[in-house]
N, C-alpha and C positions, 0 to 999 in steps of 0.2 A: 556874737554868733555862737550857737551851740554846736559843737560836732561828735556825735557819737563813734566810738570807738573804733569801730571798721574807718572812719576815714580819718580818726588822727593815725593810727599804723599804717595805714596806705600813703599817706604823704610824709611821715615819720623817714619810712622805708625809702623811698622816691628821694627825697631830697639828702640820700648819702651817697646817692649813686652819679657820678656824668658821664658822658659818652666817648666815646672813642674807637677806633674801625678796630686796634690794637685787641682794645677790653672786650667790645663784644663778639669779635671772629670766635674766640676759643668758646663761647657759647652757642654763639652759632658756626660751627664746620659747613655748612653746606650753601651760606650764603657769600655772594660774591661784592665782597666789599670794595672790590676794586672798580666796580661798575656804580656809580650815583650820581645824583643833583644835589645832595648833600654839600654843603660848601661847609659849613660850621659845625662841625659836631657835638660842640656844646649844648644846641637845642634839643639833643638828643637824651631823652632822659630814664632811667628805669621809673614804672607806675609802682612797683612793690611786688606784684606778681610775676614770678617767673614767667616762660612762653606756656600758654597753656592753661596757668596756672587760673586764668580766668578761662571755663569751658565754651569755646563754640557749640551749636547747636547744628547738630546734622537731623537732615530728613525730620521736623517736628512730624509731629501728630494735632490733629484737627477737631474740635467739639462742634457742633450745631449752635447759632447764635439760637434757636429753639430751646436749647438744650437749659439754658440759663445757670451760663458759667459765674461761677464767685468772684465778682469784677464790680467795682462802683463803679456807677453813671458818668461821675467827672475824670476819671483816670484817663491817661491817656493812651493809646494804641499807635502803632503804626498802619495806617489802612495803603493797601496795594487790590487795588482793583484791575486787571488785564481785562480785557476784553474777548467775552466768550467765557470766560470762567467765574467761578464761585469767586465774589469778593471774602478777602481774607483779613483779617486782623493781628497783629503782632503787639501784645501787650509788653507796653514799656516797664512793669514790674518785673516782666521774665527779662528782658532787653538790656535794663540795668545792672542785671549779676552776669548776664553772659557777653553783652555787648553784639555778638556776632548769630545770625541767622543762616545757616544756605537753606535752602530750600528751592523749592524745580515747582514752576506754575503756568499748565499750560505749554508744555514742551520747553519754557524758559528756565534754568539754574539762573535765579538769584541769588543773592546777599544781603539780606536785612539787617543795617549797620545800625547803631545808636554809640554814641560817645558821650559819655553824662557830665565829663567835666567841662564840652562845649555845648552839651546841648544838641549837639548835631547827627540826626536821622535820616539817612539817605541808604537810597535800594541802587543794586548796583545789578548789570546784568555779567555773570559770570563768563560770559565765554569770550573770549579774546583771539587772534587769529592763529595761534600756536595751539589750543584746545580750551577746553572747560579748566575753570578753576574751582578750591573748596578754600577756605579762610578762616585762616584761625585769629586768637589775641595773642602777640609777641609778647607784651606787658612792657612795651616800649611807649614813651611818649614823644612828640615834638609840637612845641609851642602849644602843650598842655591835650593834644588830637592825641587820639587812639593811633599806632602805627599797628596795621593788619601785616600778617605774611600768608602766603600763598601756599601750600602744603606741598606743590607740584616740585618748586622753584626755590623757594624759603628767601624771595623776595618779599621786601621790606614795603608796603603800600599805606599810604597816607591819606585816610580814611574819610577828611573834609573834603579833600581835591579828588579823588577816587583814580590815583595815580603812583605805579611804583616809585620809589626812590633810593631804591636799594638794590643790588642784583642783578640778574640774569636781564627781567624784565624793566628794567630802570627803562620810565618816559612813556611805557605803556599806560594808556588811559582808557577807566574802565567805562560801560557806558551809564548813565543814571538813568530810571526809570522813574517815570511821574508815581509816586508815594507821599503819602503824608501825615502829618500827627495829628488825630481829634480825639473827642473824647470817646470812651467806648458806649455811653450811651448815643452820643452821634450816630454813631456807624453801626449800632445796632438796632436803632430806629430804621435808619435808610434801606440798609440789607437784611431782612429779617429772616432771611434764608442763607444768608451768610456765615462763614465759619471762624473760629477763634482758635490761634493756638492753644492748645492743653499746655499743662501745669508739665514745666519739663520734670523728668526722675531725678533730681538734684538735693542735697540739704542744703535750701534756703529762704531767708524770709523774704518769701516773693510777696510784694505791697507794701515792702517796709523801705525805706528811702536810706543809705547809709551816705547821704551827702545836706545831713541839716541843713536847709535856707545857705546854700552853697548861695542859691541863685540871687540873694542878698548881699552878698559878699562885695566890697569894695574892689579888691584883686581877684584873678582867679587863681589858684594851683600852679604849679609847678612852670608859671610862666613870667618870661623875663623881657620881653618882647614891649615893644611900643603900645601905648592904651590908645583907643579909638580917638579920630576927629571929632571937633563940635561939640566936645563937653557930652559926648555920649556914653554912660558909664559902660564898664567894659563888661558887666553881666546883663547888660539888657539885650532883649533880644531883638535879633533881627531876621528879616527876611529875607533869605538868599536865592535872587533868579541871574547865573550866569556868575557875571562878575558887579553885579550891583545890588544893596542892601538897603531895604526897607524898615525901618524902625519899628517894632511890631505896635508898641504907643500909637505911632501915626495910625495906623490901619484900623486900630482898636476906636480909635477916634472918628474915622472918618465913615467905618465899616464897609463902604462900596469905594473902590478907587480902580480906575484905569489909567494907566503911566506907563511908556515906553513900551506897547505892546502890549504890555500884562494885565489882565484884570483878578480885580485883588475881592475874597468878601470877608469879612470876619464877623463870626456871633461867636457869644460869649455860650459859657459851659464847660473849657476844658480845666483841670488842676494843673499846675507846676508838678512835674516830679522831681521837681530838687530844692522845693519847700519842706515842706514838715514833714516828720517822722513815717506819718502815714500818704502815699501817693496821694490816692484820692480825695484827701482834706487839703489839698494845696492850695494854694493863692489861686485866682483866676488867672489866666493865659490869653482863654478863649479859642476859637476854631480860624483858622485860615484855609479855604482853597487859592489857587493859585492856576490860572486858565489863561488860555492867548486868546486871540480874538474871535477864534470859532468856537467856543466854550469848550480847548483842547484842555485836558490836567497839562499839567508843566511841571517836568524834574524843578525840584527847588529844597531849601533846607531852610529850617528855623535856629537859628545859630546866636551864639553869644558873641557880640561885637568886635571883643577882641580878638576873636578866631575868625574874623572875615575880615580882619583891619591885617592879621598876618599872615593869612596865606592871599589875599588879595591886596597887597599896600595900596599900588594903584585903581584899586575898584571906586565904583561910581556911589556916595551916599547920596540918597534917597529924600533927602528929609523937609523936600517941599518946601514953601515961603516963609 
C-alpha cells in the first residue's frame, strides 16, 4: 500500500500519543472529565492534529449546480435534501480536510459529519434540549472515529454514534437526519437547480486524497479493537440502518433488496474517496438509497466494518444465506 505523506505524519504523530483524563484535562480546562461513558481510556487516541487543528466549516457558501462547479461525475458528495428547500450537496473533497460542516437549512442547524478513516458520513441536527450547538474537530480519535467537541460545552461527541462521551453533555444524543453519499454527477443529474458547496478559503488540495487505497488496507489506523464477524474484512463497507449492517457487496449484487423494513437500491457510478491519489478516479463504490416502506429517505451510514463491529458489538450482520 502506498501512503503519501500527509498520512504517514498523521499516524506517525497519533501513534505516540494515549489517552488519559490526567493528559488531556490540561489541554482541555473546560471540559469535564469527570463526567463520561468512557470506561478505557486507552481507546482514546490523539489523530496528529491539535483541537482545531483540522478547521470546521461555519456558515458555507453555495454555487448553482447550473453554475458547473470543478467537480467530477464520479466523486462523491454528501446529498441532504429537506423538504421545501433547495437540495444541497457537500463534497467529500472539502469534507476530507475539514471533517466537520454546520450549516442551518431550512430553519434547521446541522452538522455535516464525514470521518475518513471510517468512512462514515452522517448529518446530525444540532439543537439539543439545552440550545443549538456548533462542532468542531478535537483531533482526538477512539477506535479509529473522529471524536467532535461542542464549542458551547467542550464536550467530547463520538461522531459514528452522534453521542457525547465526555462532559457536561455525556449520554446526550444527537438526532441523525436522512443524508447520504452519491456521486456528484447523481445528484446533479436529479437536482439541476440544486446547490453545491463552494470551494472553502483554505490552502488545500481539495480532490486530492491523503489517505492512498486506505480503503484496501488489511487493518485500519489507529485501531486496536476486535476485526468484524464472518470473515468480513474490516475495510469493507457496510451499510448502517440503526444497529444493523449491510455488506455493501451484497447490495451491489443484488441491487434491489427489501429486509427488515428497509428498502435498499444500489447503481453503480460513485468513486472511493480513499482509493487513489485522485478522488474522483477511485474504484467503484457505487450509489445507495436507503428508504422504509413508504419510499421515506432513512438516517443510515456507509461505514467500514470495523467501525460498526465496535461501536455496535452486539449489532445485527446482514449478510443473507
Amino acid at each position: 500500500m502506498r501512503l503519501i505523506p500527509t498520512l504517514v505524519a498523521f499516524c506517525t504523530a497519533a501513534s505516540m500519543s494515549v489517552a488519559s483524563p490526567e493528559f488531556w484535562s490540561s489541554e482541555w480546562p473546560n471540559t469535564d472529565f469527570e463526567t463520561t461513558t468512557i470506561e478505557n481510556w486507552v481507546e482514546i487516541m490523539s489523530g496528529g492534529p491539535p483541537k482545531d487543528g483540522i478547521p470546521a466549516i461555519d456558515d458555507p457558501t453555495f454555487i448553482a449546480v447550473a453554475d458547473k462547479p470543478n467537480l467530477q461525475a464520479r466523486e462523491p458528495v454528501i446529498t441532504l435534501e429537506i423538504e421545501g428547500e433547495v437540495p444541497r450537496a457537500y463534497p467529500i473533497r472539502y469534507l476530507t480536510w475539514h471533517e466537520i460542516v454546520n450549516d442551518e437549512v431550512g430553519g434547521i442547524p446541522v452538522a455535516v459529519t464525514f470521518c475518513p478513516l471510517c468512512n462514515s458520513g452522517i448529518t446530525f441536527d444540532r439543537r439539543i434540549a439545552q440550545g443549538t450547538l456548533s462542532f468542531g474537530v478535537s483531533g482526538k480519535l477512539r477506535n479509529s472515529d473522529m471524536i467532535m467537541y461542542d464549542r458551547e460545552t467542550e464536550s467530547w461527541w463520538q461522531q459514528a454514534i452522534g453521542e457525547a462521551v465526555v462532559g457536561d453533555l455525556t449520554g446526550t444524543e444527537l438526532i441523525s437526519l436522512p443524508s447520504w453519499m452519491e456521486s456528484w454527477g447523481a445528484f446533479a443529474t436529479r437536482n439541476p437547480d440544486g446547490l453545491v458547496m463552494e470551494q472553502p478559503a483554505f490552502r488545500r488540495n481539495y480532490g486530492a486524497n491523503p489517505y492512498v487505497r486506505y480503503d484496501s488496507s488489511h487493518r485500519p489506523f489507529l485501531y486496536s479493537g476486535e476485526m468484524p464477524p464472518h470473515d468480513i474484512p474490516a475495510l469493507a463497507r457496510v451499510v448502517r440502518v440503526g444497529d444493523r449492517a449491510w455488506p455493501l457487496t451484497r447490495l451491489s449484487e443484488e441491487e434491489m433488496l427489501s429486509e427488515a423494513g428497509v428498502n435498499f437500491t444500489w447503481t453503480a457510478g460513485q468513486a472511493s474517496a480513499l482509493d487513489s491519489a485522485n478522488i474522483g478516479a477511485g474504484k467503484e463504490v457505487g450509489n445507495v438509497r436507503v428508504r422504509d416502506a413508504e419510499g421515506n429517505d432513512l438516517p443510515h451510514d456507509v461505514m467500514f466494518a470495523f467501525a460498526f463491529h465496535a461501536f455496535w458489538p452486539d449489532g445485527e450482520w446482514m449478510i443473507g444465506n
